[in-house]
C-alpha positions as CSV (number, residue, x, y, z in Angstrom):
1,X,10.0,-7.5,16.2
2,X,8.6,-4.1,15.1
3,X,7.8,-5.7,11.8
4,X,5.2,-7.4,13.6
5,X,3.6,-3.8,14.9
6,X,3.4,-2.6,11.1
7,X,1.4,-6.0,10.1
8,X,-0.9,-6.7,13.3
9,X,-4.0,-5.7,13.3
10,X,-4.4,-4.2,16.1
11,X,-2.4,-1.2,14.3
12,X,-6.2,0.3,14.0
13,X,-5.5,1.6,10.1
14,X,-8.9,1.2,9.0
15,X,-7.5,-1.5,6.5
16,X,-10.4,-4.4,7.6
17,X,-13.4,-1.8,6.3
18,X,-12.4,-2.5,2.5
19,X,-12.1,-5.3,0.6
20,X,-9.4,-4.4,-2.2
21,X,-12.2,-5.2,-4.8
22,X,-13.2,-8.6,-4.2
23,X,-16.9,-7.3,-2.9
24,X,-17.7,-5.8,-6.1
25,X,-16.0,-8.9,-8.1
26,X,-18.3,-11.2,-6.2
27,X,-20.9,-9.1,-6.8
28,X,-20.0,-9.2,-10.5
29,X,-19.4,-12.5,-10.6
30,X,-16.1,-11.7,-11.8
31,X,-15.3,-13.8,-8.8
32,X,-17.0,-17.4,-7.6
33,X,-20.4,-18.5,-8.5
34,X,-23.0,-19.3,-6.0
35,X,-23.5,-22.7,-6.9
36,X,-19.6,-23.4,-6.3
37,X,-18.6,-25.9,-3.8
38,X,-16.0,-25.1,-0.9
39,X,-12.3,-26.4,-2.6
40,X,-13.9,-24.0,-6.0
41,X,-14.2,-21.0,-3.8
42,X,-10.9,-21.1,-1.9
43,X,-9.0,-21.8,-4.8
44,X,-11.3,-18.6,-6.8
45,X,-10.3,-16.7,-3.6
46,X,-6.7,-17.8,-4.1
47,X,-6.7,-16.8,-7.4
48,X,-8.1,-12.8,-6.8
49,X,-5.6,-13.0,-3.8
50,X,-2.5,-14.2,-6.1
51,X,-3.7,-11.2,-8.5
52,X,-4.3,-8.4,-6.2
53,X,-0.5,-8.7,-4.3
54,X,0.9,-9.0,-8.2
55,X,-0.8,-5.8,-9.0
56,X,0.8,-4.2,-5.9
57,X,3.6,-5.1,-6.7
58,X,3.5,-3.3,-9.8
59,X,1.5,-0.6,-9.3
60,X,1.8,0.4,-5.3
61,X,5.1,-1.0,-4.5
62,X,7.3,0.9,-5.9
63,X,5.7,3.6,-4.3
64,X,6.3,2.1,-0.6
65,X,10.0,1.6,-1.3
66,X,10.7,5.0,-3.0
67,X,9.2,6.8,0.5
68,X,11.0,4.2,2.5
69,X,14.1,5.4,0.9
70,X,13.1,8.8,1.1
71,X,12.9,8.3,5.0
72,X,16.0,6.6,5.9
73,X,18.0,9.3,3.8
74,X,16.2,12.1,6.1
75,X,17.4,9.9,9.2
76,X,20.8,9.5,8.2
77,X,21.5,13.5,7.4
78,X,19.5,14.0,10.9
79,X,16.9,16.2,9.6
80,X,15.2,18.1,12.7
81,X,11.2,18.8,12.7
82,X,12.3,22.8,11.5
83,X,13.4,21.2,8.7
84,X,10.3,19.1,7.4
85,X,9.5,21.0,3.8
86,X,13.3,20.1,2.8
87,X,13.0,16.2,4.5
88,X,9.5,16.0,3.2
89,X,9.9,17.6,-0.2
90,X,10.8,14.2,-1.7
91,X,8.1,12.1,0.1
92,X,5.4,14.7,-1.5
93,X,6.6,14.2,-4.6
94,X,6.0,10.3,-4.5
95,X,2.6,11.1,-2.9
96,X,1.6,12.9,-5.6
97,X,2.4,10.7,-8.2
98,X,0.6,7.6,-6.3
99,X,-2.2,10.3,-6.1
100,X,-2.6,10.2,-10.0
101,X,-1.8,6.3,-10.5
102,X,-5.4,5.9,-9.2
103,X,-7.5,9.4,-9.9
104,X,-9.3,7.0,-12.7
105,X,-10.8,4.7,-10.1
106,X,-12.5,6.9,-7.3
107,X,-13.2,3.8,-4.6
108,X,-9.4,3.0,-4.6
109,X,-8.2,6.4,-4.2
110,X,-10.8,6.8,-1.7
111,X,-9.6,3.6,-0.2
112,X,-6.1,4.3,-0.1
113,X,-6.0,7.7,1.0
114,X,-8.0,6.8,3.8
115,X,-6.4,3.6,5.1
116,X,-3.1,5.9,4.4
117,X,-4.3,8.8,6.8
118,X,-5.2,6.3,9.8
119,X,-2.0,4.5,9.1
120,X,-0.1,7.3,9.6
121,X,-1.9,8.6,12.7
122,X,-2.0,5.4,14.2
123,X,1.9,5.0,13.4
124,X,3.1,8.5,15.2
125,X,1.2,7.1,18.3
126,X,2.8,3.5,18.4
127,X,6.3,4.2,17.4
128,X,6.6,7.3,20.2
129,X,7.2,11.4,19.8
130,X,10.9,10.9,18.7
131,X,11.1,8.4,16.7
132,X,7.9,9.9,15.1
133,X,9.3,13.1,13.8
134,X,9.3,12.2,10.3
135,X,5.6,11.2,10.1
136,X,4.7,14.1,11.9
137,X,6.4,16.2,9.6
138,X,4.6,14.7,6.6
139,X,1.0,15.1,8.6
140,X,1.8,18.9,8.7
141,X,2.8,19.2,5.3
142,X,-0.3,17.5,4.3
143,X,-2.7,20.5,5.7
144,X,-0.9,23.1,4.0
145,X,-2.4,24.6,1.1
146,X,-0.9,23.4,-2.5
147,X,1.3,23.1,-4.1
148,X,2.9,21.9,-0.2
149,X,-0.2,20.2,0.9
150,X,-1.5,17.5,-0.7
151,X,-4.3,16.9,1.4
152,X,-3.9,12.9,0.8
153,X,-1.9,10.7,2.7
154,X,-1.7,7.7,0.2
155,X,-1.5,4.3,1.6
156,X,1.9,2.8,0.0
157,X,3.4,6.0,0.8
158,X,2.9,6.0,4.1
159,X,3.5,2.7,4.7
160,X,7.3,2.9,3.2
161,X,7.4,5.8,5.6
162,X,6.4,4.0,8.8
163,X,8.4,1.1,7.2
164,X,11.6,3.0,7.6
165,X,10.7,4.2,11.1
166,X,10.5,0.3,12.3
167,X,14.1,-0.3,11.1
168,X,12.8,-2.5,8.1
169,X,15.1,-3.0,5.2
170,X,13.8,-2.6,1.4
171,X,12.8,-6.2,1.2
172,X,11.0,-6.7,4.4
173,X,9.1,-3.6,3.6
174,X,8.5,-4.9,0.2
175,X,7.2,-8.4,2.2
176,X,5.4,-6.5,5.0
177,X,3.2,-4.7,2.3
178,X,2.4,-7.6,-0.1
179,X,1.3,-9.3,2.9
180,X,-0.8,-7.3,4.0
181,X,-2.5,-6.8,0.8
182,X,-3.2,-10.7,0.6
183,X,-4.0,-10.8,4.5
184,X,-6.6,-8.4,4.0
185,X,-8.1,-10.2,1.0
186,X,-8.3,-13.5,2.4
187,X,-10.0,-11.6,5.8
188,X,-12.7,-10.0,3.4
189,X,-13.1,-13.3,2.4
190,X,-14.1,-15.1,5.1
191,X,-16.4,-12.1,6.2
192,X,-18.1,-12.2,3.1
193,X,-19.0,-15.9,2.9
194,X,-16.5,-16.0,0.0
195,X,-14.4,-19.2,1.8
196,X,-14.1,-21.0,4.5
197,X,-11.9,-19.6,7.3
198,X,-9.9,-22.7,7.0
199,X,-9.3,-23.3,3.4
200,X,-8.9,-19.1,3.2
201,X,-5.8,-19.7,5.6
202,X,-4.3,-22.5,3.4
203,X,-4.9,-19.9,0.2
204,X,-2.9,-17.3,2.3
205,X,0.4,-19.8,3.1
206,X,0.3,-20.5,-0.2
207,X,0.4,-17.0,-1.8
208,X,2.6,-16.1,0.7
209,X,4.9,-18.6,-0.4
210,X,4.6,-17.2,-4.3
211,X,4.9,-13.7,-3.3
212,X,8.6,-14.1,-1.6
213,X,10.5,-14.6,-5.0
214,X,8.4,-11.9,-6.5
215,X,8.6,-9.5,-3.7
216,X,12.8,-10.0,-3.8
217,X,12.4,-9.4,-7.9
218,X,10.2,-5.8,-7.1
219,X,13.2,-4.7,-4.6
220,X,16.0,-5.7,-7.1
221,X,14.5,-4.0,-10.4
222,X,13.9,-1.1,-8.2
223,X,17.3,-0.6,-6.3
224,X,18.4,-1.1,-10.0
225,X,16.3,1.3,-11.5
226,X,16.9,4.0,-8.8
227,X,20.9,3.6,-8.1
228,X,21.7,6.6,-9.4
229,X,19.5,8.8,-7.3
230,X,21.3,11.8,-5.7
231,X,21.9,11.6,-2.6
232,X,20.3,14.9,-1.5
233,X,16.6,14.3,-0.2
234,X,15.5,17.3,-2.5
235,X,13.1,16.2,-5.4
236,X,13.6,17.9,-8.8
237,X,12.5,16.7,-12.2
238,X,16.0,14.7,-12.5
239,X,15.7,12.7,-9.4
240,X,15.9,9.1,-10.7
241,X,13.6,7.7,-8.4
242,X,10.8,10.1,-8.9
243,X,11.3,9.4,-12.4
244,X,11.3,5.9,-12.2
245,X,7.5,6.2,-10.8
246,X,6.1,8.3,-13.5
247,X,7.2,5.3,-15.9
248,X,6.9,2.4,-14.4
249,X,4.5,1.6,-11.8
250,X,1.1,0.1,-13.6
251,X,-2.1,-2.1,-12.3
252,X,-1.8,-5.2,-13.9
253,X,-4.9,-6.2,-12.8
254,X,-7.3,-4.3,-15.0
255,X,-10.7,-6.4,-14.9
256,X,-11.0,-6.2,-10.8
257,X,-9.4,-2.4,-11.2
258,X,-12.8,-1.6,-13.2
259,X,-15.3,-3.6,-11.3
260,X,-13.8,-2.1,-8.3
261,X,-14.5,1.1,-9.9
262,X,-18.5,0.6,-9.7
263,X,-18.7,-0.5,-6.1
264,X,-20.3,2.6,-4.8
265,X,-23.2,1.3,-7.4
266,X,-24.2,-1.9,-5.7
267,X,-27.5,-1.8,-3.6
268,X,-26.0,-3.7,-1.1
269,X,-22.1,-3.9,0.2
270,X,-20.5,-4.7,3.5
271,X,-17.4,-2.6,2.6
272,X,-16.3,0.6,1.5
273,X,-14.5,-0.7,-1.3
C-alpha cells in the first residue's frame, strides 16, 4: 500500500508546478498544432508522453535505482543517524553525478532539484521520525559546505531513497517513477488545453501499458551492470554502480531536452518548466 503514498498526489512534492517540457514544446510547436482536432492532440500528447518516460528511463532511472540500493544497504547494516556521512557517502555520490547529467539545461536542473527538495521533506513527514532516519540524514548532509554538501536534492535521487523507505523492490521503484513522469505529463496536459481530460486518460493506460516491459528491461541491465558492487555503502572511484552512472545514463530525448531549455524565454507560461 505505501506504493500508493509515493505516487498520490497529495504527497505535496511540488511535481504539478512543471510540465516536464511539454509547455515550451507547445509553445514551439514542437508539439500539436492549433488547428489539430481532438483524436490529433491526444495521440501528439501520447506521443511526448511515450518519449519523456523513455528518456527517464535512460537518463534518470538509473539514478533512482542506484540511491534505492544505496538505502536498503544502509538499512540492512543498521546504520544509526551518528552515522549519516558513512550511510550517506554513497547517495552523495549519485547526487552528484545526476547534478551534472543536467547542468547543460538550467529549467530541468531547476526543476529537478526543486521537486527533489519537497519530495524529500514531504517524505520524512509522511513516513514518520524512525523510519525517516535515512532521509533526514541526507537533508543534513545537503547544508553542509562542499565537498559534503551538495546543496541539491535531485529528484531521481531522492525518490529511490524514499522508494526504499516504502519497502519497494527495484522494479516497483523503477514503475513508481516512470509513472509518475507520464502522470505528470498527461496532468500538464489537460491544464494546458493540450487534450481532453478523457482522451489524456486513455493516452496514460496506454503508455502505462508500454512502459512495464521497458521498466522491467531498465531494472535488469542495471542489476546486471551493477552485480559486482561491494557490499560496503562507502563510495570510491571503483564502486561499480557509481561507475555505471558516469557511463551510461543519457537523455534520449534531445529535441524537447533543448526546447525545454528556453522556457524561461517565453512571454507567457503557466509552469515553471
Amino acid at each position: 500500500m505505501e506504493t500508493f503514498v509515493l505516487i498520490d498526489p497529495l504527497l505535496p512534492t511540488g511535481a504539478f508546478a512543471h510540465s516536464l517540457g511539454l509547455e515550451p514544446a507547445r509553445i514551439a510547436r514542437a508539439v500539436g498544432t492549433l488547428d489539430e482536432t481532438s483524436v490529433e492532440a491526444s495521440r501528439a500528447v501520447e506521443t511526448y508522453a511515450r518519449e519523456c518516460a523513455q528518456s527517464a528511463i535512460d537518463a534518470q532511472l538509473p539514478f533512482a535505482l542506484a540511491a534505492r540500493a544505496f538505502a536498503v544497504r544502509a538499512n540492512e547494516k543498521h546504520a544509526r543517524e551518528e552515522d549519516d556521512d558513512e550511510t550517506t557517502r554513497a547517495w552523495r555520490a549519485a547526487n552528484a553525478e545526476c547534478g551534472a547529467l543536467c547542468a547543460s539545461n538550467a529549467v530541468n536542473r531547476r526543476a529537478s532539484a526543486s521537486t527533489g527538495a519537497a519530495l524529500l521533506r514531504a517524505s520524512i513527514v509522511a513516513f514518520g521520525e524512525e523510519r525517516s532516519w535515512y532521509l533526514r540524514a541526507i537533508k543534513r548532509t545537503l547544508r553542509r559546505p562542499p565537498p559534503l554538501g551538495l546543496g541539491e536534492a535531485h529528484h531521481a535521487c531522492v525518490f529511490g531513497a524514499v522508494s526504499a523507505i516504502a519497502n519497494l523492490d527495484a522494479e516497483a521503484c523503477a514503475r513508481a517513477y516512470v509513472y509518475c513522469i507520464m502522470r505528470d505529463v498527461c496532468s500538464a496536459a489537460t491544464r494546458l488545453n493540450a487534450s481532453g481530460p478523457l482522451e489524456t486518460a486513455a493516452a496514460l493506460r496506454r503508455c502505462v501499458d508500454d512502459a512495464e516491459a521497458a521498466c522491467a528491461v531498465a531494472v535488469a541491465d542495471f542489476n546486471a551492470a551493477t552485480a559486482r558492487t561491494a557490499t560496503s555503502t562507502v563510495v570510491d572511484d571503483g564502486c561499480t554502480i557509481i561507475h555505471h552512472l558516469r557511463r551510461a545514463p543519457a537523455t534520449s530525448a534531445l529535441i524537447y531536452d533543448v526546447v525545454q531549455g528556453a522556457h524561461d524565454r517565453a512571454r507567457a507560461r503557466l509552469f515553471n518548466s
